[in-house]
C-alpha positions as CSV (number, residue, x, y, z in Angstrom):
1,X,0.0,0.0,0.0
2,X,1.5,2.9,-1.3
3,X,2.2,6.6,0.5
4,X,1.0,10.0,-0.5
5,X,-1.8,9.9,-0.6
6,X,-1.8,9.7,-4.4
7,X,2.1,7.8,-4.6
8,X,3.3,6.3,-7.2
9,X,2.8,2.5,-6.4
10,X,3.7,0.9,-9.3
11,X,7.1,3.0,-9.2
12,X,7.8,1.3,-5.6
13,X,7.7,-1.8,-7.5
14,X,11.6,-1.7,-7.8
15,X,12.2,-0.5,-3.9
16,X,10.8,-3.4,-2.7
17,X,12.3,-6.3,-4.9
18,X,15.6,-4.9,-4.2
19,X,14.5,-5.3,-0.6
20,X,13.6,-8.9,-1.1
21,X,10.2,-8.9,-0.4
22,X,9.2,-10.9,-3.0
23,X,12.0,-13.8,-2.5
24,X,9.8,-16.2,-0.7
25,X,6.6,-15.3,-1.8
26,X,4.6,-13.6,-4.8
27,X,4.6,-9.5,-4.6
28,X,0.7,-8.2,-5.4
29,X,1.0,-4.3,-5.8
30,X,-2.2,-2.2,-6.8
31,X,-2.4,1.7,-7.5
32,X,-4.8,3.3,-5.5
33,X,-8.1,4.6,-7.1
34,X,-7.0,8.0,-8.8
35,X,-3.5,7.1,-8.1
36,X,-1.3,7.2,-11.2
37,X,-2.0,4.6,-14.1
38,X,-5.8,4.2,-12.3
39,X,-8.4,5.4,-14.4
40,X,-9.4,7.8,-13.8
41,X,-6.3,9.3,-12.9
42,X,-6.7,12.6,-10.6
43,X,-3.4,14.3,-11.7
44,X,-3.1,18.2,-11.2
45,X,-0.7,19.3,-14.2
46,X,-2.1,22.3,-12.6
47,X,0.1,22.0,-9.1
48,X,3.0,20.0,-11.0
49,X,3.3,23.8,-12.2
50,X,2.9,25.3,-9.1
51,X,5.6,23.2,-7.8
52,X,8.4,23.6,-10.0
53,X,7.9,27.7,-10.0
54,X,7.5,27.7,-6.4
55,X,11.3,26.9,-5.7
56,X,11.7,30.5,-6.8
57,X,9.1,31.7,-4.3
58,X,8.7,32.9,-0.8
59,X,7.5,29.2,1.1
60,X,5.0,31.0,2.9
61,X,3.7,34.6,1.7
62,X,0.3,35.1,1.1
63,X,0.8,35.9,-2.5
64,X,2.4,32.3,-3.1
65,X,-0.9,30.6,-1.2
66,X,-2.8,32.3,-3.6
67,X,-1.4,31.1,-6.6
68,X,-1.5,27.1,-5.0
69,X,-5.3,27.9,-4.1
70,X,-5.7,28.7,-7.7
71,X,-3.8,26.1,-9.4
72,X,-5.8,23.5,-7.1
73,X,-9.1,25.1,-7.8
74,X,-7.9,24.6,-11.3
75,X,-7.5,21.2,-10.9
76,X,-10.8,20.3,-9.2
77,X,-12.5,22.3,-11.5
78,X,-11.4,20.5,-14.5
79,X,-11.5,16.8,-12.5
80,X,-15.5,17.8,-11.6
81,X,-16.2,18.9,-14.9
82,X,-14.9,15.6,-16.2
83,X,-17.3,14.2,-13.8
84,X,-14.9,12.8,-11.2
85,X,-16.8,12.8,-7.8
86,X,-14.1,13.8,-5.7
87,X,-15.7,12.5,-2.3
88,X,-15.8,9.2,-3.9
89,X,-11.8,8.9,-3.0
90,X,-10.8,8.2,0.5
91,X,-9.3,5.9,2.6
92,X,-12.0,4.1,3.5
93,X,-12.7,3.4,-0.5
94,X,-9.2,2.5,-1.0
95,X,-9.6,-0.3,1.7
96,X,-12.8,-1.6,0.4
97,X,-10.8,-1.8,-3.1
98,X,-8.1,-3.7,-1.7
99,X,-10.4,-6.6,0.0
100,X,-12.1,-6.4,-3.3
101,X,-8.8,-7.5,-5.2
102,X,-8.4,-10.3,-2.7
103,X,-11.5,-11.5,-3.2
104,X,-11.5,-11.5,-7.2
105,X,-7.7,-13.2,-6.8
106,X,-9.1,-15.9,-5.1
107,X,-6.3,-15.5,-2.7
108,X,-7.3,-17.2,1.2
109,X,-5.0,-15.3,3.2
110,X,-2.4,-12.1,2.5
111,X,0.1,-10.3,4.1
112,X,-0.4,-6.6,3.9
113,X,2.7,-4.1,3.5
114,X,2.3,-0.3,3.9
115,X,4.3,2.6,4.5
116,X,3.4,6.6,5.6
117,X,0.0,6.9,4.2
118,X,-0.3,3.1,3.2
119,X,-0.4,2.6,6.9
120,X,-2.9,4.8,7.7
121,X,-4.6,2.8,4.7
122,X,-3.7,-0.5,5.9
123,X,-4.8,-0.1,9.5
124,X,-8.1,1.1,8.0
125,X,-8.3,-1.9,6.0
126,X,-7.3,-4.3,9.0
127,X,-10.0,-2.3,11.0
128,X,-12.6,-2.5,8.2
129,X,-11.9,-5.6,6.3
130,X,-9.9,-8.2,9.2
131,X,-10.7,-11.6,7.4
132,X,-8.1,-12.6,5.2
133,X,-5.4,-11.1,6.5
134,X,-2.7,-13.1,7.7
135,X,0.0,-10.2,9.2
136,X,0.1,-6.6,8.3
137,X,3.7,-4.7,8.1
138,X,3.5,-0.8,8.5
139,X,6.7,1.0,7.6
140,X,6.7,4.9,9.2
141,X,3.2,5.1,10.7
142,X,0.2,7.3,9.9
143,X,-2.3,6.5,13.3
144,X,-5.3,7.2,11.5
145,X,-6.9,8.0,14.9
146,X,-3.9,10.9,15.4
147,X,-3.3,12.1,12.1
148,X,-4.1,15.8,11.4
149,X,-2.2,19.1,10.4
150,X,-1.0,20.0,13.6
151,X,0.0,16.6,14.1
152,X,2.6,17.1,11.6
153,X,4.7,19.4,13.7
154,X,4.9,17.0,16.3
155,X,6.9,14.3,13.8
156,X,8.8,17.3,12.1
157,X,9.9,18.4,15.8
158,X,11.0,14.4,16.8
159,X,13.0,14.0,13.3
160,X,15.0,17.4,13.2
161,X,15.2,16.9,17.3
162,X,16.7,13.3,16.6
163,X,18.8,14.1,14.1
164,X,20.6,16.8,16.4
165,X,20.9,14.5,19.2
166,X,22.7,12.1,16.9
167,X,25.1,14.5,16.4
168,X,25.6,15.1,19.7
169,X,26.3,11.4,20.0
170,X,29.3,11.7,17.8
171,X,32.0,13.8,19.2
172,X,33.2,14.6,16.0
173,X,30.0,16.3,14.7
174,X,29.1,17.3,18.7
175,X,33.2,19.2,18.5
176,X,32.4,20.5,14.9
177,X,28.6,21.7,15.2
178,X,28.0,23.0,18.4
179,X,24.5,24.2,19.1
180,X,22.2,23.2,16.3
181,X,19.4,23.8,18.0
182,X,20.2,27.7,18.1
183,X,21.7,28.3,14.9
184,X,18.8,26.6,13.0
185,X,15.6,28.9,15.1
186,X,18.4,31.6,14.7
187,X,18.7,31.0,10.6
188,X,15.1,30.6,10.2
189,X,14.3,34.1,11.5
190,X,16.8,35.8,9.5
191,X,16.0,34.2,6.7
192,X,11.9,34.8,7.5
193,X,13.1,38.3,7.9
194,X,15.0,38.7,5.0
195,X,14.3,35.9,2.3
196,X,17.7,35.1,0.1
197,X,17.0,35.1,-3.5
198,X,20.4,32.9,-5.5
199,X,20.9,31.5,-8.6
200,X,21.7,27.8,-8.6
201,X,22.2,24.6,-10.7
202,X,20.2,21.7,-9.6
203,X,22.0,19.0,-8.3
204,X,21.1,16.9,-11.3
205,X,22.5,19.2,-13.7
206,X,20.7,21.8,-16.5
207,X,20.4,25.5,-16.5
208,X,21.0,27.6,-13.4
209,X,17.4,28.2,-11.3
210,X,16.4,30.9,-9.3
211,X,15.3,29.9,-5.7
212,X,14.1,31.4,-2.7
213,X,15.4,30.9,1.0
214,X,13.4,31.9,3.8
215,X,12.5,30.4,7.1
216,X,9.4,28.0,5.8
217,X,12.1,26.8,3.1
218,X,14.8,25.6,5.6
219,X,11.6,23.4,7.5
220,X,10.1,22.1,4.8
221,X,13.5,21.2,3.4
222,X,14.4,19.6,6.7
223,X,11.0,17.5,6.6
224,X,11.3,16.7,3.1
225,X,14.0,13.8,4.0
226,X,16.7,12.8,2.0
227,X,16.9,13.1,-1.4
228,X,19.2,16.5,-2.3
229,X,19.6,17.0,1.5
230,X,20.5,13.7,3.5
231,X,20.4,13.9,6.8
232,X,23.9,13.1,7.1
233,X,24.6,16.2,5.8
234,X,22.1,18.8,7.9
235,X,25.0,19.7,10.5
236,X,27.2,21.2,7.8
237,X,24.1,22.7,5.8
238,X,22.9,24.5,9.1
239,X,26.6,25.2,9.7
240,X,27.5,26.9,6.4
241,X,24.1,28.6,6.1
242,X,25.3,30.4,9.7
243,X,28.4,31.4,8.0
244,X,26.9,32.4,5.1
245,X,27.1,29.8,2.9
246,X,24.0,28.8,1.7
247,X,25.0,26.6,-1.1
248,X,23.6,23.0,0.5
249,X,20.0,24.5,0.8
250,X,19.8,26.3,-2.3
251,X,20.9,23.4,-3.9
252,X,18.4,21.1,-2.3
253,X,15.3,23.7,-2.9
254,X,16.6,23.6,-7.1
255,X,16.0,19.7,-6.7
256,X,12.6,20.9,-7.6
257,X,12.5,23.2,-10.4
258,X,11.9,22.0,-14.1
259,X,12.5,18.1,-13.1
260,X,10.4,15.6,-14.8
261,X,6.9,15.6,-13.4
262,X,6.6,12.4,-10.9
263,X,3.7,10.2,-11.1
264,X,1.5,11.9,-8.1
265,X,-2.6,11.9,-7.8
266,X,-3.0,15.6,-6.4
267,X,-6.4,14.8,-6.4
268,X,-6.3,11.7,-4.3
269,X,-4.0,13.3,-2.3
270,X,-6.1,16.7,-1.3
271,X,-9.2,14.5,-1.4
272,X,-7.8,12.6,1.5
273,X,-6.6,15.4,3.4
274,X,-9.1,18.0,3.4
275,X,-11.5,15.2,4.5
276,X,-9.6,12.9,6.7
277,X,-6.6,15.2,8.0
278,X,-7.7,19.1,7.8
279,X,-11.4,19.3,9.6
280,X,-11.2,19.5,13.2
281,X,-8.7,21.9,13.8
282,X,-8.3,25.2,13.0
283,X,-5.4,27.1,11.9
284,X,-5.0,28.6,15.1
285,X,-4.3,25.0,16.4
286,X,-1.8,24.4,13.8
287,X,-0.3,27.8,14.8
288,X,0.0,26.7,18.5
289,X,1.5,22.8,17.7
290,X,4.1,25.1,15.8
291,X,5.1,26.7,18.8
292,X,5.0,23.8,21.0
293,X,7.1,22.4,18.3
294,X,9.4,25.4,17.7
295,X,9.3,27.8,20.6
296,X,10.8,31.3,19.3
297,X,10.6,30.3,15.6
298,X,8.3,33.3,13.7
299,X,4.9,32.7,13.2
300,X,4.7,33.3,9.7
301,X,6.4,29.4,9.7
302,X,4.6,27.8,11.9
303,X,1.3,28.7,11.0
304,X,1.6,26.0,8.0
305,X,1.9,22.7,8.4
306,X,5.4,21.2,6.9
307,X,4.7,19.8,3.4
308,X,0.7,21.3,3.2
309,X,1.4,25.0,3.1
310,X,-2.3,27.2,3.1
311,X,-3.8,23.7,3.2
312,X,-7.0,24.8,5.0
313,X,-7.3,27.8,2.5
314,X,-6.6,25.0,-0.6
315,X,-9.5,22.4,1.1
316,X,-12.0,25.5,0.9
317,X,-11.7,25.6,-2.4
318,X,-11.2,21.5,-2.9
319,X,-14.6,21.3,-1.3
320,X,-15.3,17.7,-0.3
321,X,-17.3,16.8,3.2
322,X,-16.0,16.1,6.6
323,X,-14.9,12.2,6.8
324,X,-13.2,12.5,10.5
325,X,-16.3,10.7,12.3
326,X,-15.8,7.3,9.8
327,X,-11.7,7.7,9.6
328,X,-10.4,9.2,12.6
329,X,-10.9,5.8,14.6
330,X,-8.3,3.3,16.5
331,X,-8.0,0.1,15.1
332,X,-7.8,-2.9,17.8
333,X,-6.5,-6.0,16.1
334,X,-5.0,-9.2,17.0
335,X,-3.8,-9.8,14.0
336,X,0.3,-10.3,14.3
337,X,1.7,-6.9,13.4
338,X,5.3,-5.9,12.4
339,X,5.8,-2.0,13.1
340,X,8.5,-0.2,11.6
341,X,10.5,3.2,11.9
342,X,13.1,5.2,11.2
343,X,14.1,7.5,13.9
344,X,15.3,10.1,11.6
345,X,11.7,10.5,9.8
346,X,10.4,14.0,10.4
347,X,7.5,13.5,8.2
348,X,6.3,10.2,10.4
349,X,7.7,10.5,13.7
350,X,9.2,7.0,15.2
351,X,7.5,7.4,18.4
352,X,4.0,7.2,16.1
353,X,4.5,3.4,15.4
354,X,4.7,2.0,19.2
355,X,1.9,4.5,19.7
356,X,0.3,2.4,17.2
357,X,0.7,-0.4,18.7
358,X,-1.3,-0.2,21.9
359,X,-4.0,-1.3,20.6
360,X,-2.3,-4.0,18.8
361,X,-1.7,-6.7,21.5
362,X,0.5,-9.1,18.9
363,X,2.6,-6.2,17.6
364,X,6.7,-6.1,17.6
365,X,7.4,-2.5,16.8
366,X,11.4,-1.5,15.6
367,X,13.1,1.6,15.7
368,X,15.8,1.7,13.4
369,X,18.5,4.4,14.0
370,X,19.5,6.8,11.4
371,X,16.9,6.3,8.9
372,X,14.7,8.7,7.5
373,X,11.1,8.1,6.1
374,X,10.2,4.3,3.8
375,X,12.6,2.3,6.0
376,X,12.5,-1.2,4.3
377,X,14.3,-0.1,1.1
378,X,16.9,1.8,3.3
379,X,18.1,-0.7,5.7
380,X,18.9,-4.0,5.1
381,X,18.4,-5.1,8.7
382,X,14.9,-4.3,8.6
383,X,14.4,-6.1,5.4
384,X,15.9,-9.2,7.4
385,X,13.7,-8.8,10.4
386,X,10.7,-8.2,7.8
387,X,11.6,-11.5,6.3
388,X,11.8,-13.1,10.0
389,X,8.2,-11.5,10.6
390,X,6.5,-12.8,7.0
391,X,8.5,-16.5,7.3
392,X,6.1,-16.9,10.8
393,X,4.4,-13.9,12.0
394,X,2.7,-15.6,15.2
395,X,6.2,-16.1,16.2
396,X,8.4,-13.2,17.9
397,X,10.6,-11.6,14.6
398,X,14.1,-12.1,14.6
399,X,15.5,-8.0,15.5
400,X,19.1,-9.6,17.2
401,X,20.6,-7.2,14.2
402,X,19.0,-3.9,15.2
403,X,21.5,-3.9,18.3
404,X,23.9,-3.3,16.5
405,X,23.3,-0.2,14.5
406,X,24.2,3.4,14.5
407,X,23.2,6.3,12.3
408,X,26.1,6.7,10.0
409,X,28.7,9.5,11.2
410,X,27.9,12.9,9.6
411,X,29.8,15.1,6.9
412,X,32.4,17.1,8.4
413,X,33.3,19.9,6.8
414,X,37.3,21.3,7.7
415,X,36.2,24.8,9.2
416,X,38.6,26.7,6.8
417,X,35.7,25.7,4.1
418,X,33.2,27.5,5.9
419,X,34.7,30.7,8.0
């Protein structure tokens, strides 16, 4: 079950034999309905625009939210007047789809495999649809009872917060990059203050890009995970942004611009948020799980969420009901469960997935250090111990190798470079 909402699932496909999942047993992988290659498929050209110009504008002024409103209103204009009935896709659909395939492959019994919104997802479906299901594997966790835009501070807090005590843990990168925790609220005002507008290359090569630096950039950038900013590398970026080098975060914002448009369902993806995620909370609780988050950070950043800037203005516009009564529910199973995270995953925090677990009484959940967000294809010891789990899930999973890790030490930059 694929993330997003509105992922690529067929482009997993290749993440997940390289992680051996489909050694011992056949690999069954569906697109989501509106996901790409579905038909319909709810793609936004519309936003795929509004992305790529967006490196090159401020993350969070007003005038930008006004141009994402109108690209998605756009988009759901042109979807509805295709006659796509936009309430039609939600999680709980999704799940009914996915016992429907079951059912029409005349399969008994199946292990389900999810990660970041495919959890959410699956624990619907194991909530919704239990028979048939012989173990469930969720990969960074999406509580559908918890999720929410506010909620999304609290993971982006735990990953950055992790990340920094990591370094810590390191002498070299504790000697080299004192106080991370300062310089980064102190770069995010200046920068929210007075926004850096540079010319870069991408990191994949082409034409220099103009981009835009200003405090809702370094966040999102931070949350984003990976990718043209790896974690093992946000020391020296912080570092060298304080010292006015900016180069690592410009570079990583120009990812962005111009690239080949991925595979992503927009509309599956704001269909399920502004009816699942958004409603219940206002923007003033967003604003104040900010500052719980972030104490001392500017306003202007924490009053979006990371990831779903002007969300609540976008989901007036997007326009489908409230879902929250049906979704926002606990799922109790016993059903053996295999829980999975990454303690570097500021998009999913890791303490989500033992959270999870209370109310699954046969769960094991794994924390694996120095990993961002989609674990399995990172880290070869949780492929193994996800091999142990699927090989006899009412059996305790093999983790003897998860002892034995360490996030991986962090690029150190000689100090002449940077003064």
């Amino acid at each position: 079950m694929e993330g997003g909402p509105g992922g690529d699932a067929i482009g997993a496909i290749p993440f997940l034999i390289d992680s051996g999942v489909n050694r011992d047993r056949d690999l069954i992988v569906m697109t989501q309905r509106g996901g790409p290659y579905s038909q319909p498929y709810l793609a936004c050209p519309e936003l795929d625009r509004f992305n790529s110009d967006a490196v090159g504008l401020p993350y969070d002024a007003p005038s930008t939210g006004r141009l994402l409103v109108r690209a998605a209103k756009a988009c759901r204009d042109r979807l509805t007047a295709d006659g796509v009935r936009l309430s039609a896709y939600n999680t709980t659909e999704n799940a009914a789809d996915f016992a429907a395939l079951r059912r029409a492959l005349g399969i008994r019994k199946w292990n389900v495999y999810g990660y970041s919104y495919g959890t959410d997802l699956a624990l619907t479906y194991l909530r919704r649809h239990p028979e048939g299901i012989r173990s469930v594997a969720i990969d960074s966790v999406v509580p559908p009872q918890i999720v929410s835009l506010p909620w999304a501070w609290d993971s982006a807090r735990e990953g950055v917060e992790t990340v920094f005590a990591a370094c810590e843990a390191q002498p070299a990168c504790k000697s080299r990059y004192p106080d991370l925790r300062r310089k980064l609220t102190e770069q995010v005002r200046r920068l929210e203050a007075n926004p850096l507008t540079l010319t870069v290359r991408p990191p994949g090569g082409g034409d220099p890009v103009k981009v835009v630096l200003d405090g809702g950039t370094l966040i999102n950038l931070l949350v984003t995970d990976g990718g043209a900013l790896p974690a093992v590398d946000v020391p020296a970026a912080i570092d060298e942004l304080a010292r006015g080098n900016p180069e690592r975060f410009a570079q990583a914002q120009a990812a962005g611009a111009g690239t080949p448009v991925v595979p992503q369902a927009h509309g599956l993806t704001h269909s399920v948020v502004c009816s699942e995620w958004a409603p219940g909370f206002t923007k003033s609780d967003l604003l104040k799980a900010g500052r719980r988050a972030f104490p001392g950070w500017p306003d202007t950043v924490l009053a979006h969420a990371p990831q779903l800037p002007f969300e609540y203005d976008l989901c007036r516009v997007w326009n489908v009901p409230d879902r929250t009564a049906i979704q926002r529910v606990t799922t109790f199973s016993k059903v053996p469960t295999l829980i999975v995270s990454g303690t570097f995953d500021a998009k999913t925090g890791a303490s989500w997935g033992p959270y999870a677990g209370r109310t699954l009484p046969r769960s094991t959940a794994v924390l694996i250090p120095g990993i961002g967000h989609f674990v399995v294809p990172q880290s070869p010891c949780a492929q193994s111990v996800l091999a142990s789990f699927l090989a006899r899930p009412t059996a305790p999973p093999d983790t003897g190798c998860v002892a034995g890790l360490a996030p991986k030490p962090f690029t150190i930059t000689p100090e002449s470079e940077t003064s």
